[in-house]
N, C-alpha and C positions, 0 to 999 in steps of 0.2 A: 742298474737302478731297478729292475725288473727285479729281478731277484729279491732284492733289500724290500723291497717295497711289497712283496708275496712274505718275506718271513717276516717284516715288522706287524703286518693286517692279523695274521695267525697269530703273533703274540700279544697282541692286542684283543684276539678274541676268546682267546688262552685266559687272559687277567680276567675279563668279563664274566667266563663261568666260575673265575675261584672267586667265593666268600669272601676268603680270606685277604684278599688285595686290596692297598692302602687306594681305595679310586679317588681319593683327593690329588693325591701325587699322582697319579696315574692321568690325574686329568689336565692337569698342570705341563708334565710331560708330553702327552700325546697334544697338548695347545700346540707346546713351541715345534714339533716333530710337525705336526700338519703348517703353521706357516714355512718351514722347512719345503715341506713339497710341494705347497704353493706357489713360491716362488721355482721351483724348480720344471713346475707347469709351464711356470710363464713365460720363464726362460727357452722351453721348449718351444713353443706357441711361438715365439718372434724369431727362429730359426726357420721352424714348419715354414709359416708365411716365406721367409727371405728366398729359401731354398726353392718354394713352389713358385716365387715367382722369377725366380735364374728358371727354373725348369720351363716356364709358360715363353719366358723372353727367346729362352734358345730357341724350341719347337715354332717361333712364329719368324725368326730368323731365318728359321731352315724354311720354313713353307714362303716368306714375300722376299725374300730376297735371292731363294734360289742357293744357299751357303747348303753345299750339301757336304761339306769339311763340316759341319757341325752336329750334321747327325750322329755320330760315334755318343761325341756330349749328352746329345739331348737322350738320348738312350741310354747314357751311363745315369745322369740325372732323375728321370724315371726310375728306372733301377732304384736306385738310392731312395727316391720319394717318399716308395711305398711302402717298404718296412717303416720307414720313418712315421709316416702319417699310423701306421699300424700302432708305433712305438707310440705315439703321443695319445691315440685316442685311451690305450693301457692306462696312461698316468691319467688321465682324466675319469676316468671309472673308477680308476681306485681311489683317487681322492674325493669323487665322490661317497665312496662306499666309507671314507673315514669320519666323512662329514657324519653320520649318520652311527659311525661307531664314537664318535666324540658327543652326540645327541644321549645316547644309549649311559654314558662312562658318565654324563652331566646328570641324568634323572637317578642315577645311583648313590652321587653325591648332594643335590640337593631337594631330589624328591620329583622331581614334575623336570619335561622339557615341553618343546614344541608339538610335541607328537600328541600331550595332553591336551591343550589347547583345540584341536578338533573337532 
């Protein structure tokens, strides 16, 4: 997703400097492409959550109840967390940054965005 989501940004900013690009369709396109990775935020976001909190529950297992069989876990879990947490805050920047190239691809097509408004 990382990836996809680094070459879709660049041809997205690719369209932006050609003239010659239809930015109606383009903008039409990059709508349904950003509810695409909105939801696939979101998707992310209630995994993040589930996984941080198996990761919180094991860690407070191993500390009150003395399970020290589940430290392997909670270390694997951590492990795991933090790329992950890594991983989401990526999708979340960059769908910001599209927010803002779909702002951009609108004032092309209709003249004025939010950014006018100021």
């Amino acid at each position: 997703m990382t990836e996809y989501l680094t070459k879709y940004r660049k041809y997205i900013l690719e369209c932006l400097e050609n003239e010659n690009c239809d930015f109606a369709k383009l903008l039409d396109y990059h709508s349904e492409k950003l509810s695409h990775f909105q939801h696939e935020r979101f998707i992310h976001l209630i995994v993040l959550v589930l996984f941080a909190l198996c990761t919180v529950i094991t860690i407070l297992a191993v500390a009150i109840y003395d399970k020290l069989t589940l430290i392997p876990l909670a270390a694997l879990l951590m492990g795991l967390l933090l790329p992950y947490i890594k991983h989401y805050f990526f999708l979340e920047n960059t769908v910001q940054l599209l927010y803002k190239d779909y702002d951009a691809i609108y004032k092309k097509v209709h003249g004025f965005s939010q950014e006018d408004l100021k």
